[in-house]
C-alpha positions, -999 to +999 in steps of 0.1 A: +125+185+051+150+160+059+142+120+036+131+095+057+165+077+057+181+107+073+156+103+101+161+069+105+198+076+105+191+101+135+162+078+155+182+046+149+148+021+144+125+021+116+093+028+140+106+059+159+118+073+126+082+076+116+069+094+144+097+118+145+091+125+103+056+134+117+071+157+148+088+173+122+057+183+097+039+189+127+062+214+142+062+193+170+096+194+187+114+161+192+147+150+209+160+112+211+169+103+244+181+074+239+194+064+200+171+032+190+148+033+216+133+065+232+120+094+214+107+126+237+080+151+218+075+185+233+042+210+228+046+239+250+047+229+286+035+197+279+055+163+269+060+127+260+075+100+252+075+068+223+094+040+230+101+019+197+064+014+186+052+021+224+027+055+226+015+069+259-021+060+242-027+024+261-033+016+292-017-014+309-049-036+321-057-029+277-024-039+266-024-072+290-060-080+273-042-073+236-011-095+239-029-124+250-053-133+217-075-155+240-087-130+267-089-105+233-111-128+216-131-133+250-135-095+254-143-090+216-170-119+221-187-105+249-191-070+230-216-092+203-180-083+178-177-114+151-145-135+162-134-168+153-144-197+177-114-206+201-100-228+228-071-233+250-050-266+238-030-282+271-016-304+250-012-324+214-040-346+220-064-316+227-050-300+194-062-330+173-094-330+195-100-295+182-087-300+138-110-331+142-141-311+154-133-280+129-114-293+101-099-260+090-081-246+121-053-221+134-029-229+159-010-196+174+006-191+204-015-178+233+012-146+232+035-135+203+047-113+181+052-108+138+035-140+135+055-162+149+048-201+161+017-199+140+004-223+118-031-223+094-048-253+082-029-284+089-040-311+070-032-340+087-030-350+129+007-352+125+008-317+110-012-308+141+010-322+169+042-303+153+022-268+151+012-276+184+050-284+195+061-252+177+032-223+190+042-243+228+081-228+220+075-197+204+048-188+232+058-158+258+024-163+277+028-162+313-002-174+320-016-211+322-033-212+279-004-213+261-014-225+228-044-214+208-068-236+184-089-211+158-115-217+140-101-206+102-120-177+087-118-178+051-113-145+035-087-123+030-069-100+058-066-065+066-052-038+086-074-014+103-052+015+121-077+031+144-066+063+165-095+078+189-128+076+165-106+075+129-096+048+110-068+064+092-052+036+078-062+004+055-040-027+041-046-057+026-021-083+039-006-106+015+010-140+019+045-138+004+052-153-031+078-161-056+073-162-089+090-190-115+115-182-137+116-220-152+157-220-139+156-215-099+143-239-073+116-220-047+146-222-021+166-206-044+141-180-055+131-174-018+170-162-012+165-138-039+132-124-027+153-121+005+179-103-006+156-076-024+134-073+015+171-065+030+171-033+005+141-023+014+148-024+052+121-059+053+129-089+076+134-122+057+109-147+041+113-178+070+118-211+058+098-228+082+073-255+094+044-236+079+066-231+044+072-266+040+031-276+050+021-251+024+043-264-003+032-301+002-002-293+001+005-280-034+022-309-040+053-289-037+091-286-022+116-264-018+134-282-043+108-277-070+119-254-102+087-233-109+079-227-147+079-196-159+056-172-144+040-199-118+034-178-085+044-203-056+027-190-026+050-193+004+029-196+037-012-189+047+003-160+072+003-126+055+025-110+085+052-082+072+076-100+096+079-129+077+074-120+042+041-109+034+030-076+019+005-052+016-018-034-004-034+001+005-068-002+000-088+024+021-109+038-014-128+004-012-137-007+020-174-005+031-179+017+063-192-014+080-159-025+086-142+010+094-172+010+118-162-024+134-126-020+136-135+011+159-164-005+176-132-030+185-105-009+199-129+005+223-145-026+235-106-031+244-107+003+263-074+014+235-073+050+219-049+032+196-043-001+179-045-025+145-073-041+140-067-077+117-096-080+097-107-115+079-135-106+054-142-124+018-153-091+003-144-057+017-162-039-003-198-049+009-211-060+046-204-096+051-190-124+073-158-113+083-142-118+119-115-099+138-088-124+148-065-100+166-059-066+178-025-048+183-017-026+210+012-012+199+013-014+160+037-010+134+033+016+106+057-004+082+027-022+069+014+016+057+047+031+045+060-002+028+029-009+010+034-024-026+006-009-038-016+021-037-009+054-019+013+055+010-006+069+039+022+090+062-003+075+091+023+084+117+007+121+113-030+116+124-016+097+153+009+124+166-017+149+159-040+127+183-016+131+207-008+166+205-046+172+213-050+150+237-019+163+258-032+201+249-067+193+257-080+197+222-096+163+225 
């Protein structure tokens, strides 16, 4: 068997490379049609294609519902599935409306990816007007609700990968941290971090709007020289995209969850997707609330996990398909 670098090498992008690894094990024959992009997989007489993190496994009317988190959380809501409350925000002044009626809020971008333009628990109304201004420029809605105000779940957050009737895949997402070494500032100690991500194939920690609200509400800068040991944490979002990491954790979730993470993807009519899960304890029925589902999802979170076993979930997923174009399904 080849290493996984050499299939990146041959696939050209980190989520194709994954899929062919798992043509590979599978016996499944594979040719890349076109280097970074488009990956063809052959069974017998039978085909298809991946493009990037794109599988033939959605349908477009269930990938329109997915990228746009309100008509998800709409959908979600009217399947009796536990989502945070939401509303559309036309404007700044609707924003504060919302932080003064919930206090602890979210503000995202109607449609977005890697967690960008999104910013958790403002503090202040002029913390909400700029995460308003910010999810408004990093939306790619075309629709008329372009920003998003959340009701905040507190807990932490996970990643359900759920293919057909299987979850075969569980992280816990972390926020990203640095920790203090009593010499560097958090600016400087965020370029280091940065610089270890780059080896590891792992897109930079941001400095940001939502860095700089989450270190002055520690009564923090970027400036600051950590002591010894102090873990700074950077940001509230725990996306892979902008620095977070993640935890395999599958040995210690409760079934409820694996349960509601597929009771999810099918209220969305998906055979596929990544299911973000808020709960305070996952290892025991609770409150918990599903705050967004991915049509297309990334395996990084799986293969680059810090901790625990890494799960090879590309294979259940190819195997899906594989049955599913044979007719094994």
């Amino acid at each position: 068997m080849k290493t996984y670098e050499e299939y990146l090498k041959e696939a050209g992008n980190v989520h194709l490379a994954y899929y062919v690894e798992a043509a590979d094990i599978l016996s499944i024959k594979y040719s890349i049609v076109v280097r970074s992009l488009i990956a063809k997989f052959e069974v017998g007489d039978k085909h298809w294609f991946i493009i990037n993190t794109v599988t033939p496994l959605t349908s477009s009317p269930s990938a329109t519902i997915s990228k746009r988190k309100n008509l998800t959380n709409m959908v979600l809501s009217s399947y009796g599935v536990d989502v945070p409350k939401q509303e559309g925000l036309s404007s700044a002044i609707d924003a504060i409306k919302f932080f003064n009626k919930y206090k602890d809020i979210v503000i995202k971008p109607s449609q977005q990816l890697g967690g960008k333009g999104i910013t958790l628990l403002p503090e202040t109304e002029e913390q909400v007007i700029s995460s308003f201004n910010e999810a408004l420029e990093k939306d790619r809605s075309k629709g008329e609700v372009k920003v998003l105000g959340e009701e905040f779940i507190k807990g932490e957050n996970y990643r359900f990968l759920v293919v057909g009737e299987n979850v075969v895949g569980i992280v816990w997402r972390k926020a990203p941290v640095v920790i203090g070494n009593s010499k560097n500032t958090i600016r400087e100690l965020i370029d280091i971090s940065n610089k270890e991500r780059s080896l590891l194939i792992l897109k930079p920690i941001p400095i940001d709007s939502e860095v700089e609200i989450r270190l002055k509400n520690a009564d923090l800068t970027l400036d600051t020289i950590p002591d010894e040991g102090q873990v700074i944490t950077l940001r509230y979002n725990c996306n892979l995209t902008t620095g977070g990491t993640t935890e395999e954790c599958a040995s210690i979730v409760d079934p409820y969850y694996k349960e509601l993470a597929v009771k999810a993807v099918k209220a969305l009519d998906l055979e596929f997707g990544g299911v973000d899960i808020i709960a305070e304890d996952i290892t025991k029925p609770g409150k918990c609330g599903i705050n967004e589902i991915n049509y297309n999802p990334g395996l990084r979170l799986h293969y680059k996990a810090d901790k625990g076993e890494k799960v090879k979930v590309a294979i259940p997923i190819m195997e899906y398909i594989r049955d599913k174009y044979t007719n094994k399904l």
